[in-house]
N, C-alpha and C positions, 0 to 999 in steps of 0.2 A: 504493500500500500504506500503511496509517494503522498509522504506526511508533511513536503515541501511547502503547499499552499496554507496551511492552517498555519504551520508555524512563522512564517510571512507576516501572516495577520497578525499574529499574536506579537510577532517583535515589533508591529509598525504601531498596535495598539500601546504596549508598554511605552515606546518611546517618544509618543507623541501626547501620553497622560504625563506622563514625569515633571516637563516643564510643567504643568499644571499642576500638581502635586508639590513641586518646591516653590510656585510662586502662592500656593495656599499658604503654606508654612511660613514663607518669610514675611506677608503680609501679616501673619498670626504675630510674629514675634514683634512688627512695627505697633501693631494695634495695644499687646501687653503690655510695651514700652519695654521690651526686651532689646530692641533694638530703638534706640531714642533717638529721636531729634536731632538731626545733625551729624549723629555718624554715619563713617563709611563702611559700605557694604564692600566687603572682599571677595572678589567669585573664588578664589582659591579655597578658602576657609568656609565659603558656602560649600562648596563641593565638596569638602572633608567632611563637614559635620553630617549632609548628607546623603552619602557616600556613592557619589555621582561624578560624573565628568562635568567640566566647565560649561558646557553645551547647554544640557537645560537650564540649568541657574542663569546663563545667560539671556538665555529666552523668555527665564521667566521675571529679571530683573527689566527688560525692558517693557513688558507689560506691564509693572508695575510701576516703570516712569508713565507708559500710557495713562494707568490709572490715576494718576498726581499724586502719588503717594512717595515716589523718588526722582532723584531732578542729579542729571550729569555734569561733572565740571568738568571741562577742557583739561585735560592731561592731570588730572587726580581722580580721577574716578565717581562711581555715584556714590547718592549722601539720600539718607533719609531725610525727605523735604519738610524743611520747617515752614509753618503759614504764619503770616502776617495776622494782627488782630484785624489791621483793615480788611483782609480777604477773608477771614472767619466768619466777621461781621456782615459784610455782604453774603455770605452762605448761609446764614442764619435769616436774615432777609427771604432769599431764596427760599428756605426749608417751610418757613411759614405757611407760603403759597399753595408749595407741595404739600404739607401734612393735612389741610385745608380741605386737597382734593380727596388724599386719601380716605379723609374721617368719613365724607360723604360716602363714597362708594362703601367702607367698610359697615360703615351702619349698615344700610342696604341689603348685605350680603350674610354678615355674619349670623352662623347659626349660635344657637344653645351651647354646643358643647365648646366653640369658640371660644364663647364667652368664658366659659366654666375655665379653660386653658388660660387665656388672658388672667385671670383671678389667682390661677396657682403661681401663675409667674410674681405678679405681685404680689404674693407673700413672700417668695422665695427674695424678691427685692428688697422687701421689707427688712428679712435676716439678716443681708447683706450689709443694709442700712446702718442698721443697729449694732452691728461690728465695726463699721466704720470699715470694711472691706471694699476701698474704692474700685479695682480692680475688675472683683468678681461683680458689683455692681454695674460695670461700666459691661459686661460683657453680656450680664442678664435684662441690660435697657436693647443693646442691639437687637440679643434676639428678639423681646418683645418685639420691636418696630420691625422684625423681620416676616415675622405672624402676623403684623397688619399690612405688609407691602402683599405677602401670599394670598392674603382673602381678599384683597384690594383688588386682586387679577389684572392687572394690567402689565403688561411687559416691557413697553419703554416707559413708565412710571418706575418701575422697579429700577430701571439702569439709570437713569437720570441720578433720583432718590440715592442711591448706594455708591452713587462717585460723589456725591456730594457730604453724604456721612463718612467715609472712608477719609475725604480730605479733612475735615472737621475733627477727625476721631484725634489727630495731630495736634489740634488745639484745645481741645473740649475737656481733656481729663481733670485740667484746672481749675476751671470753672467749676466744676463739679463739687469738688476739694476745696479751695480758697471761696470762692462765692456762696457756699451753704446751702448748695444744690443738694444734699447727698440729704440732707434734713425735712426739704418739702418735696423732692421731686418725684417718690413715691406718693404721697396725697395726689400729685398732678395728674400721676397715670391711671391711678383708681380712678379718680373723676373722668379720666378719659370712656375706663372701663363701664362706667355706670351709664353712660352716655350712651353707648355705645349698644346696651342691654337694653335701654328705654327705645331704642328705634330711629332715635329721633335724628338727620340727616345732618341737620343745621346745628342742633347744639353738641353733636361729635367735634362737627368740622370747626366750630368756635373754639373748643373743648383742645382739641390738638394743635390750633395755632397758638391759643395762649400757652399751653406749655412749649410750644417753640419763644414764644414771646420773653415768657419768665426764666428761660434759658440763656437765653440773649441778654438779660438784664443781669443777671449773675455773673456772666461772662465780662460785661463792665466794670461789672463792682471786683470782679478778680483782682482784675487789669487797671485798675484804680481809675477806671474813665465816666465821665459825665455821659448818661444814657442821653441817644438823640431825642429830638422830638418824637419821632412818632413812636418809641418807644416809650417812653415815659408818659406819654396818653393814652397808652395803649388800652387798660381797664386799670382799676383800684387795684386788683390783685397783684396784678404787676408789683406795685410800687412797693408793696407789704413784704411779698418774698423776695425781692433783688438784694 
């Protein structure tokens, strides 16, 4: 039997998942802050720890400059990219709009047992909260908003949405941590959740801009910056939690 054609397949499948596979990982280790801000990415020392040829790492590091998550310097190599408060701030702008649309469609959509999933998550938030585990906090918010990009069904909503948190994920841990986000921002997501359970289209999609809002506002007070105008009118609530 000429076992030639399957195994063909099987080596073009392994090696064209790989890059895919090291660019999950190292994106994993940017998001942890395993890999911070500012340093450089080594393909040699990727290739070691993942015990791979320079090939995929390569491949998979230039998706990841695709994704804005690393930026090339002219004869030193790449660098995990640091963002600007100003470019945060405009993404935060941006995310509003998006979570807006999402709330809507997710009311809409979500079943019961949604719901009941959403709710475990936020407890498990909660625990998270109450350790003061910013970390595992920051990883159990992704998923959350990853459960509503899926019920949300939309497919360029999801890719927009997830380059814009990925670049954000760079700046946001601080705000989280320094602006006293880690303190109300589970109450934000319940209320998201509750919202969400009543049906109701318009007070989801209120319900989710404002916690982009009061996230934006914390991210100021980090950064020791005077919130703009249309943040700082944004609602009462705002101003309470920032």
């Amino acid at each position: 039997m000429d076992h030639s054609k399957p195994s063909s397949a099987l080596a073009f499948l392994q090696s064209s998942s790989l890059p895919m596979l090291v660019q999950e990982e190292i994106e994993r280790l940017i998001m942890t802050g395993e890999l911070p801000v500012g340093s450089r990415i080594n393909e040699s020392d990727m290739a070691a720890r993942f015990h791979t040829s320079r090939g995929p790492v390569r491949e998979a590091l230039r998706s990841l400059e695709e994704a804005g998550l690393l930026r090339t310097e002219k004869n030193r190599g790449m660098f995990v990219r640091e963002i600007s408060f100003e470019e945060a701030d405009e993404i935060y702008e941006l995310r509003e709009a998006l979570e807006e649309v999402i709330g809507r469609r997710v009311a809409r959509r979500i079943s019961p047992d949604g719901v009941a999933r959403l709710r475990a998550m936020i407890d498990a938030m909660r625990v998270a909260a109450q350790a003061g585990n910013l970390e595992h906090y920051a990883q159990l918010n992704l998923q959350f908003h990853d459960i509503l990009l899926d019920t949300a069904g939309s497919g360029k909503l999801t890719e927009t949405y997830q380059r814009l948190i990925k670049e954000l994920s760079l700046f946001r841990m601080r705000a989280l941590d320094d602006g006293g986000g880690l303190r109300v921002s589970v109450d934000e997501h319940s209320q998201i959740v509750e919202a969400m359970a009543s049906g109701d289209a318009e007070r989801t999609a209120q319900a989710m801009r404002q916690h982009v809002a009061d996230s934006r506002a914390r991210m100021h007070k980090a950064m020791g910056r005077t919130a703009p105008a249309d943040l700082s009118t944004s609602s009462p609530s705002s101003s309470k939690k920032a």
